[in-house]
N, C-alpha and C positions, 0 to 999 in steps of 0.2 A: 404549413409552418412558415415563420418568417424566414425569407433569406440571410444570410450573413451578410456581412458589412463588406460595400462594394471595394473599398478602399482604405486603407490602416488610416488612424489617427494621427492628426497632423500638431506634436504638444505644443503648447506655449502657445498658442494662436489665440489672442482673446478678442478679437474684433468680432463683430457680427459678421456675418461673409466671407470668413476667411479662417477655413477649418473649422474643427469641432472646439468652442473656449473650454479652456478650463479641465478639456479631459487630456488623458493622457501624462498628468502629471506626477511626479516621482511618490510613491507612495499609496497612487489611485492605481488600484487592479483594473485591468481593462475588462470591461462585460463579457458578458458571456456570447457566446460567436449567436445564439438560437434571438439574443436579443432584438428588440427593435432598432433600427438605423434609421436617419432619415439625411443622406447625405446631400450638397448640392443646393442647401437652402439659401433661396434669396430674401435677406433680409431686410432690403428693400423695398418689402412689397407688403405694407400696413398696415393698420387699421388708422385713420387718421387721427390726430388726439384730442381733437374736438368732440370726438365719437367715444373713444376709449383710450383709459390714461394707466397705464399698468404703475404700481406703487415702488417695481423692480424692474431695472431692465433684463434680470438672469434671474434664474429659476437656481437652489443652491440643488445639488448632483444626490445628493443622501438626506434622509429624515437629520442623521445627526447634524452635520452641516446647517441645517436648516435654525435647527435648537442653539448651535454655535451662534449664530450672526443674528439671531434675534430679528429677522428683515421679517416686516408685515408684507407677506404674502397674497397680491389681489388685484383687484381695477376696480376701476368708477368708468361704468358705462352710459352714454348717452343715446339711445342706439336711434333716434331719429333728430339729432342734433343737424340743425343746416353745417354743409361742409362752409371752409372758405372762399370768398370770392364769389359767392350763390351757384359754386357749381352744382349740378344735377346729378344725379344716378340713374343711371342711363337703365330702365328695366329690361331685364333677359326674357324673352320669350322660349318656353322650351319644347325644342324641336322633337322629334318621332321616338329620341330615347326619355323623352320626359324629362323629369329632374334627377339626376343619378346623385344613388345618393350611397352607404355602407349598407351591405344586405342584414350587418350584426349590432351596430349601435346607433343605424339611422345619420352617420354624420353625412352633411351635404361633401359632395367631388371638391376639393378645394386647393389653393396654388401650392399647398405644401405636401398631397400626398407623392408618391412613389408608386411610376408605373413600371411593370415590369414584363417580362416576354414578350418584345415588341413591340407593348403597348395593344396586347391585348389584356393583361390585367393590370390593378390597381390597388394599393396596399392603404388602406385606411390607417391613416398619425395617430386617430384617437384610439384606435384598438387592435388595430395591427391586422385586420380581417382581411385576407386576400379578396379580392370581389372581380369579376368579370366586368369587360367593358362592352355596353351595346353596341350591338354591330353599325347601327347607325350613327355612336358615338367614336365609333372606334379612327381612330391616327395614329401615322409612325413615329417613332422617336427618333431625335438628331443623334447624331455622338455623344452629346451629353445626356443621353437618357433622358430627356425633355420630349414633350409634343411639339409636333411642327407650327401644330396650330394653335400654339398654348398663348401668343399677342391677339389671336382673333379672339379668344375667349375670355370675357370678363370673370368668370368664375376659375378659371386655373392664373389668370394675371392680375388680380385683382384682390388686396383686403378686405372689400367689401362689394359685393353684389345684390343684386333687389330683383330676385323672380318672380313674373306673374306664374300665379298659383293656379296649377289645373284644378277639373271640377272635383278630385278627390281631396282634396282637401280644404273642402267646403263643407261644413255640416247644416248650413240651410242658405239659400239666397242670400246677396250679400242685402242686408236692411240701407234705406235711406238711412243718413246722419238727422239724429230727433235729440233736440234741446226744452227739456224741463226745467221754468220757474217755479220754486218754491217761496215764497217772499212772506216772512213775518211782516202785519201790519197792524201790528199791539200799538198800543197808544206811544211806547217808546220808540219805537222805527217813525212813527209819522213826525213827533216833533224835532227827530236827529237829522231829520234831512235824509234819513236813506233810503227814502220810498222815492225819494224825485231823482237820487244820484244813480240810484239802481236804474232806473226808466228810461233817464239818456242814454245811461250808457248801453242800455240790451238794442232801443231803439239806431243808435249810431252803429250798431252792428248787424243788424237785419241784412243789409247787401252784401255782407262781409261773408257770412255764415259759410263753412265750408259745405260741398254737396248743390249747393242751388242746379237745379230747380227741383231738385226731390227732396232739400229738407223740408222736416217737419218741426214744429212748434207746438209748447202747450204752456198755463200757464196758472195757479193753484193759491190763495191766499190763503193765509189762518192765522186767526187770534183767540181765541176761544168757541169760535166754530170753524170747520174746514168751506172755501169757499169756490168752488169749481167756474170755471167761464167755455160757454160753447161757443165758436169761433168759427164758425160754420161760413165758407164764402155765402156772399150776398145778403147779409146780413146789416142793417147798416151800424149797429152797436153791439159790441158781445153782450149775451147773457149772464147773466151771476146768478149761480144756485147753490144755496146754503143749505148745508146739513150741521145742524147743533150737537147729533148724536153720535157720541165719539165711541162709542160700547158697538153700536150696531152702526156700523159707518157702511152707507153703501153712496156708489158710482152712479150719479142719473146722466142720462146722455151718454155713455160712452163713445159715441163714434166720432162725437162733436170736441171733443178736449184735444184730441191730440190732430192738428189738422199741417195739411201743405201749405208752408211759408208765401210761394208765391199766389197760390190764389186766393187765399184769405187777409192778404197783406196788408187790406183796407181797415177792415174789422181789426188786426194785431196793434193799426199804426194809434185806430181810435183809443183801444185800452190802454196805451202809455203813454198815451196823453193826458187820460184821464186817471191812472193810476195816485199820480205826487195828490190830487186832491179827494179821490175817491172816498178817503176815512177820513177825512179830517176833522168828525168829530166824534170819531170814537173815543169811548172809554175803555177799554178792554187794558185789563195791562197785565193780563197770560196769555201763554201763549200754549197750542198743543202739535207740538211738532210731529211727537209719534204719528196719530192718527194723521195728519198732513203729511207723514213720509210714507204711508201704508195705501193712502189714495192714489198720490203718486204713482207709485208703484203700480198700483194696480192698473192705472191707465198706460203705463208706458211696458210694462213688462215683458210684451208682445214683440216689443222692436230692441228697447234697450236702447244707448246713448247716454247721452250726457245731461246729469240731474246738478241745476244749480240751486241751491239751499241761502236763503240767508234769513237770519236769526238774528234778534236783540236782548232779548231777554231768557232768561231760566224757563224752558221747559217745564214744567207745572202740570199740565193734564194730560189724561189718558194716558197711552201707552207711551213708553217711552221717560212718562215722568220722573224727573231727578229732584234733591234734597240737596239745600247747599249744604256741601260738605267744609266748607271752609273753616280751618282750626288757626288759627295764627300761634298758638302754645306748644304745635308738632312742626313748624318751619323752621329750616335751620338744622332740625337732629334728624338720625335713620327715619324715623316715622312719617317725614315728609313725605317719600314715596309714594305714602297711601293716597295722598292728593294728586298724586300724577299718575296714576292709572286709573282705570276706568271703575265707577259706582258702581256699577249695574252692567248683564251682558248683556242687553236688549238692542243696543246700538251695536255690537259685535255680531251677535245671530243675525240682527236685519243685514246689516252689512255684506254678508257672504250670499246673506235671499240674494242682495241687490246684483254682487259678481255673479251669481252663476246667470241671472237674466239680462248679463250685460251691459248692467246701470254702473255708470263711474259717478259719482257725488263730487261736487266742487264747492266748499264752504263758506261762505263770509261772513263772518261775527262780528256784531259793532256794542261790545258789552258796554256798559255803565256800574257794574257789578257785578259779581261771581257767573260764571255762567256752567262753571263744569265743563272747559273748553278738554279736559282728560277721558271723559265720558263722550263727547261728540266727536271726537279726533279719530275714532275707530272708523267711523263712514267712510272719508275719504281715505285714511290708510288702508283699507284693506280693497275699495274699489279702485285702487289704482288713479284718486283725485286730489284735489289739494287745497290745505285749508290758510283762510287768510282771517287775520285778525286786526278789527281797528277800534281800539280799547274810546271811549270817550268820543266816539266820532262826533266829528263837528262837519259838515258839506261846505262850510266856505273850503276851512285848513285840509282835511282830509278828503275830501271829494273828487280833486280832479288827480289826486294817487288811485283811489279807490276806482275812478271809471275804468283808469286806464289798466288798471290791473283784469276787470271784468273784461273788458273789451279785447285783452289778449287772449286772457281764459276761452273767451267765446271762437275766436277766429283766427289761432295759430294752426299749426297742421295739426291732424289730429289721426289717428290710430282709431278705427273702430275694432271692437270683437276681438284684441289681440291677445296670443299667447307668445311667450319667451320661456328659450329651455336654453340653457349653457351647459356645454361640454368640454371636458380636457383632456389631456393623454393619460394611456395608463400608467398608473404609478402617483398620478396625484389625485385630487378630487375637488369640487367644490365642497366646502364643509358651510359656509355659510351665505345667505342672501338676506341686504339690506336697503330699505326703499320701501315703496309702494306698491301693495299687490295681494294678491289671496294665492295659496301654495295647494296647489291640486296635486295629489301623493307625494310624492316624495321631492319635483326637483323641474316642474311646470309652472309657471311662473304666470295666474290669469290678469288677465289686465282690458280691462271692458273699455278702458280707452288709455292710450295711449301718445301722449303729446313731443312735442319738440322741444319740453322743457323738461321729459320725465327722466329722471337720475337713477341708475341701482348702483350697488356696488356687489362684491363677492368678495368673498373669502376664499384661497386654494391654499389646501394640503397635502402633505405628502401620505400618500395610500400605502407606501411602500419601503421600506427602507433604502433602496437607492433606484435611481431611474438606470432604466437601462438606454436611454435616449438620449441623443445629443440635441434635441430640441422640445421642447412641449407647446401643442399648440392649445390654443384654446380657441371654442366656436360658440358664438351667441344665434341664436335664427330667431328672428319675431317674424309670427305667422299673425296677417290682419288684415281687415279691408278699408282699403282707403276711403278719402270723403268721395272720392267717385263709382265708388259703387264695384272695384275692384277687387278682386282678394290677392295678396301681394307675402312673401317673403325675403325679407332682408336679412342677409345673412352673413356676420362679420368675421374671418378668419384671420388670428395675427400666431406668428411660431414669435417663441420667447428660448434663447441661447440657453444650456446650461451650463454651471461653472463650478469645477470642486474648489475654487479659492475663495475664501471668506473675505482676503481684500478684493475682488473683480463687483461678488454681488453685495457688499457694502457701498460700492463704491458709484453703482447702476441706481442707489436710489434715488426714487423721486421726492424728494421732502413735501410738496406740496399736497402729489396724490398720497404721499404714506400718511402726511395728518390728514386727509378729508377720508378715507379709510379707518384711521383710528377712531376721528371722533367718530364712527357709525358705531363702531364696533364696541366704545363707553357709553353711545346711548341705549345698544342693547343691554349694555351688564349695566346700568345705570337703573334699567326698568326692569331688571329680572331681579335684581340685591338691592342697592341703595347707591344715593351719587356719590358717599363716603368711597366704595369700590368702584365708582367710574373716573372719580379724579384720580385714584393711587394706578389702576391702571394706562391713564394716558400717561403717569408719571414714570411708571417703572418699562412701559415700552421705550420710552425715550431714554431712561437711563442704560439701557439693556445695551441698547444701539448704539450709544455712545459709546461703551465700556467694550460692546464688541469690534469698532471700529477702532479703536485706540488698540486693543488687542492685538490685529492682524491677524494674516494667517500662523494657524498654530505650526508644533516644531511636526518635521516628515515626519513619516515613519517606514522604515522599509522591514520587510516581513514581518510586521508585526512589530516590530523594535523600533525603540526613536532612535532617529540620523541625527546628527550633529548638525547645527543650523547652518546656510552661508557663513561664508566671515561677512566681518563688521556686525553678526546678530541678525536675528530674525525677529519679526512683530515687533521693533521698539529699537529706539537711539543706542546707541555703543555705551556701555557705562564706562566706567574709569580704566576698564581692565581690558575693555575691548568686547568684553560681554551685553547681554541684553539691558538695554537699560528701564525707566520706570516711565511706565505707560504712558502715566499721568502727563507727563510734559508732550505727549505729542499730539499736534494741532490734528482737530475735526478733519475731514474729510471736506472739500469744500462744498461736497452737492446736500453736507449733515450741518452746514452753519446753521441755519435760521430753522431749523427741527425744533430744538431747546423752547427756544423763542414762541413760536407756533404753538407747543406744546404748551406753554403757561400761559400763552392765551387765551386757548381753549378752556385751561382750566377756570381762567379767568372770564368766560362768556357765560349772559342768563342762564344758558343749556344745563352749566356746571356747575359754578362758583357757588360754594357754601352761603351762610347767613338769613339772614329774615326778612330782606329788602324786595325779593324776587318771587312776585304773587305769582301762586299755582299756575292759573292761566297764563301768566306770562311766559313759565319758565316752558310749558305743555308747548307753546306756539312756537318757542323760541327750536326746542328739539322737535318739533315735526319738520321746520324747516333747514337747520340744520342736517335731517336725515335723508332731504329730497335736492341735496346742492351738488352741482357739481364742484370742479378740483378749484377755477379761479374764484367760483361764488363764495366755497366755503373757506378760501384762504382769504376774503377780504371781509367776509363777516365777523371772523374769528379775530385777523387783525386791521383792523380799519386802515383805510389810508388819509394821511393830515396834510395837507396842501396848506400853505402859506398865501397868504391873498394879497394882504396889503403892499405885497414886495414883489408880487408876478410879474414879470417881465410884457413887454409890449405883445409881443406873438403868441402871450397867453391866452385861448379861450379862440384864436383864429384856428384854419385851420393849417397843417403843418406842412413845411414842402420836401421834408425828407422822406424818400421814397419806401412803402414798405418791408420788411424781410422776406428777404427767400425763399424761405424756407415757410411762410404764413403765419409761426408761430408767436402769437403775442401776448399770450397767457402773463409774461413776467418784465411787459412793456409796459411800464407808467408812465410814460413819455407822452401818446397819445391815447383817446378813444373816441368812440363811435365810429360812424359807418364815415362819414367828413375825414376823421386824423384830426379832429382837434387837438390842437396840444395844450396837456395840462401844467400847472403850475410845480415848481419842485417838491414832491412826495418830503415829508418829513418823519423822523424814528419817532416812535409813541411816546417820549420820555416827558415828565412835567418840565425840564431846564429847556423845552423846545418855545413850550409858550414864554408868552412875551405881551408886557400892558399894554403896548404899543402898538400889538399886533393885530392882523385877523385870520382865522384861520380855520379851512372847513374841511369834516371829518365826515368820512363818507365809508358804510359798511356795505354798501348793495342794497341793504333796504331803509336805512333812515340815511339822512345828514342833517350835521348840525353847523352850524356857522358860529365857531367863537369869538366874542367882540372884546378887546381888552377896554379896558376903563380910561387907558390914556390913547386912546385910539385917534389917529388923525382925522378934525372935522370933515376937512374936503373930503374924504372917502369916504365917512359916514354919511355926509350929504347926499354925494353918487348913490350908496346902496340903498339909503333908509329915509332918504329925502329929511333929514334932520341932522344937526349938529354933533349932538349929542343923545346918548341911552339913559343919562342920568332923570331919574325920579319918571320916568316912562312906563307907562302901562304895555309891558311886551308883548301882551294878546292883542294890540291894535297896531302894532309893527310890522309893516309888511316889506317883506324884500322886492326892490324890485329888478324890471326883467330888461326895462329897455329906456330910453333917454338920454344916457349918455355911455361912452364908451367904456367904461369899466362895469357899468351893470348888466349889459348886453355882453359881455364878453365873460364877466360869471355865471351868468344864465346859461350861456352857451356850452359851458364847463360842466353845469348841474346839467342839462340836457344830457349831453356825451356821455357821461359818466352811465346814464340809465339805458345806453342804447346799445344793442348788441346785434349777433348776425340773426335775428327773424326782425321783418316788419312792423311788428307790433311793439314800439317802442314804449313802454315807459314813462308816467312822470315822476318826479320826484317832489317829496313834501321837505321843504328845507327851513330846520326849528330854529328857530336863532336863542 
């Protein structure tokens, strides 16, 4: 049974580190003594919030409490996010006691359990399980009931730790990293330019590929027949072997499709050379994806990896075939729904083939016309991959975005084979997971690859009507094998304060994580009802939080009876009489300003926003990626940021000489970016009184910007940007910005750069529309 609490509660203490917050307060019964404690927490000790961004920094004490304060309860996890400064995580090797881990819920040893007799056992935070500690793990405690050795150990000093994995938790050798092309080559991909822009850019990353020298390559065309290439070293050109029979599709050569990067590297470089011109005078203009994703599969099933797809046209034959579904008469009302979910479950059943044999799909669409991007969006959603869409592709405008998007996809860090489980203490629970992935029972989270840009978020509830804890932690573990051929667990443990005061945890929130949390959680109820019910609940969570913030804490109560409030009134200004006064007049909270704001953005993003303007496809892409962002991406998607150009100061677009924060945190710096500190030009409020005819001014959501030219705009700076005087009676499809020649084009170049450049390598371009 658990111990009793080492030490009484210490009231009024609301800081992290200093006592138990929020308990002990006049009207809160104290727990029961059999409860769980977990006293002595250092709060200090984090997950960093590049990794994971909790919505709350308090957890509320009671289910009621919870209902009171209306606080969206959760995180947005990034769990292989590079830290700042390119620091490393240093991996733990485990010594003769293994990985100690709870004998009763499987949680890993982490800096917040509670050892006790001596430090021969160990009291599990998530479930209170006494556990013994191996002998060969075993150490004495200080005075403070602490390990001696608890600085040597990254897993008791540490929010987040990265174990190499013994061989039990291996279920087959770890496989080389193996990269499948899928490439539509219909008569529409050839004359878009996306058969030449695709080729550079896989070509420009062959050296890049994580794993060298054990990856492996393959590579599959189809237009109306499936077209296989053997790739066989020593060859001096690939082979091309066409099967037309989409009913009886069979594999010839299999040994030969899927081969090692480095020693066929000749034969690889020959077919993307020859690729941009290889169809150039096809006619074909269907395309048969099923049976091209059933090939696939079939050749790589064995190893699993990373399956890249891309597509131009409607799917049309064989398995897999779709029907445009396009109604323009149900856009706008409830029924539009039916356009944003999937036709057909053929794309959803393949799907789960594909995670259980370990294939992640990564998509890139370049429609001209309906594509049913609702029906293909299941692929990547469920294999844990990510889908990208470039409507009207054009390879001058969209091309050197679209490389550089591939060329990340291809060669950022990447997770083979992983699984993620999250855990929290007793008394609350995960209720919800949002992201990308297939759910194996109840609360496994499969994921066949696993990136540096993959986002989940969750949901926590209260399991129980009150915690018996003074703290709740919560643990994520992703079990995976690196590109090196390693099997690895990272594993993130952060404790979260509890507080019986509704002003403490109104007051801890995060407004940024609480809307990138919500909108997950409108585009689940958005796809399960209609977006009618996804816009009224981003609305009514935000008015909830308002109205409960404005509230405060309610009046005591002692035995059951309400107390008479402090003098001067409780939750609200004095009125006339000296009493409570009316809600209404007292200001937000200041971490609850820009909630509002946020909120009717969202409601106002493609995701959400009513009307008829917002093609199916568009609206499908716009929520896939809204539902895979993290907290800064999806606060700038949601609200753009509008720089002022024609009035930027000289040191605009250089880079900056004030020295970074502290603390690394720069999530809510618009002062500078990129990995440089270039500094940008001054951020402006969304409002229309902000433009100006005179002015220029570029709007930047993460994934477009647009550059606004007013009509009285100054020649000289049109000249600078656009090598011309004037935009009057100009064909704007032959207007190109430029990058460099004089000091103000090169210094907003440098600004569009910055803006796409974040903490991995793999930078970004950006397409900037005027």
């Amino acid at each position: 049974n658990p111990a009793p609490a080492m030490q009484p509660q210490q009231p009024g203490m609301g800081q992290p580190g200093m006592g138990q917050p929020g308990m002990g307060q006049p009207g809160i019964a104290p727990p029961a003594a059999a409860e769980i404690f977990q006293e002595n927490i250092d709060y200090s000790i984090r997950v960093p919030p590049e990794i994971l961004r909790l919505a709350s920094k308090y957890v509320p004490a009671s289910a009621h409490l919870g209902h009171q304060t209306k606080v969206p309860l959760g995180a947005v996890i990034r769990p292989l996010a590079p830290l700042k400064g390119g620091e490393e995580i240093a991996p733990v090797q485990p010594g003769a006691a293994g990985i100690v881990r709870c004998k009763r819920c499987r949680t890993y040893i982490n800096a917040f359990v509670t050892f006790v007799e001596n430090g021969r056992r160990w009291r599990c935070n998530i479930c209170s399980q006494l556990n013994e500690v191996p002998a060969p793990y075993f150490c004495h405690l200080d005075e403070e009931g602490r390990r001696r050795d608890r600085d040597s150990r990254p897993e008791l000093s540490q929010g987040i730790v990265e174990y190499i994995a013994p061989s039990e938790y291996m279920v087959r050798p770890p496989q080389p990293p193996t990269y499948f092309f899928v490439i539509d080559v219909s008569a529409a991909s050839v004359r878009s330019g996306m058969l030449g822009a695709a080729a550079r850019a896989i070509s420009a990353s062959l050296d890049s590929l994580p794993g060298s020298p054990r990856t492996q390559v393959g590579f599959l065309t189809f237009d109306d027949s499936v077209h296989y290439y053997s790739l066989k070293s020593g060859l001096s050109s690939p082979q091309m072997l066409v099967v037309a029979d989409l009913v009886e599709l069979f594999v010839p050569a299999p040994d030969d499709l899927l081969v090692n990067l480095q020693e066929s590297r000749d034969v690889v470089d020959v077919f993307l050379e020859n690729l941009p011109t290889m169809f150039d005078g096809t006619t074909a203009e269907q395309a048969c994806l099923g049976p091209a994703l059933k090939a696939a599969f079939t050749v790589s099933k064995h190893i699993g990896g990373k399956m890249c797809v891309f597509q131009s046209v409607l799917p049309t034959l064989g398995d897999g075939a779709l029907v445009p579904r396009e109604n323009v008469g149900i856009m706008g009302t409830p029924d539009e729904i039916k356009l944003l979910r999937p036709g057909t479950k053929w794309y959803n059943d393949t799907a789960v083939e594909f995670s259980r044999a370990q294939i992640s799909v990564d998509m890139f669409l370049f429609p001209r016309a309906y594509v049913d991007v609702a029906s293909l969006a299941d692929l990547p959603r469920i294999t844990a991959g990510t889908l990208h869409t470039y409507p009207g592709f054009d390879a001058a405008s969209d091309g050197p975005r679209f490389e550089s998007e591939l060329r990340r996809a291809l060669t950022r860090h990447t997770a083979f084979e992983a699984v993620m489980r999250i855990r929290c203490t007793r008394g609350m629970r995960i209720s919800n997971f949002y992201g990308n992935f297939f759910v194996r029972g109840t609360d496994l989270l499969a994921l066949p690859n696993c990136t540096s840009d993959s986002v989940f978020a969750f949901d926590l509830q209260h399991d129980e009507q009150s915690l018996g804890s003074s703290v709740v932690t919560i643990q994520s573990a992703l079990l995976y094998t690196s590109s090196e051929g390693e099997r690895r667990i990272r594993v993130l443990t952060q404790a979260i304060p509890v507080s019986s005061l509704a002003s403490e945890v109104i007051g801890s929130v995060d407004a940024d994580a609480a809307s990138a949390l919500l909108a997950k959680q409108a585009l689940d109820i958005g796809l399960k009802t209609n977006l009618d019910n996804a816009r009224n609940k981003l609305q009514q969570a935000c008015v909830d939080l308002v109205r409960a913030s404005k509230e405060g804490d309610r009046p005591r109560t002692v035995s059951g009876y309400a107390a008479p409030p402090p003098m001067g009134g409780q939750g609200g200004h004095p009125g006339p009489q000296g009493g409570p006064g009316d809600n209404g007049d007292k200001p937000l909270p200041a971490n609850l300003e820009l909630l509002p704001l946020y909120t009717l953005a969202l409601m106002k993003n493609v995701a959400f926003r009513g009307g008829t303007d917002v093609h199916p496809d568009e609206r499908v892409q716009a929520m896939h990626r809204l539902a895979g962002m993290g907290v800064a991406e999806s606060k700038h998607f949601v609200y753009p940021r509008m720089f002022s150009v024609h009035d930027m100061p000289p040191s605009a677009g250089l880079p900056s000489n004030t020295p970074p924060p502290e603390d690394g945190d720069e999530d809510n710096d618009d002062a500078v970016a990129g990995q440089d500190r270039i500094e940008l030009p001054r951020v402006l409020n969304l409002t229309v009184e902000r433009l100006a005819s005179d002015g220029i001014f570029l709007l930047d959501n993460g994934v477009d910007m647009f550059l606004w030219v007013g009509r009285s705009s100054d020649p000289a700076i049109l000249n600078s940007l656009f090598g011309t005087n004037s935009l009057e009676n100009v064909d704007m499809s032959q207007v190109q910005l430029r990058t460099s020649g004089n000091d103000l084009a090169s210094r907003l170049h440098a600004i569009a750069c910055a803006l796409r450049e974040d903490d991995t390598p793999q930078n970004l371009i950006a397409k900037v529309t005027i």
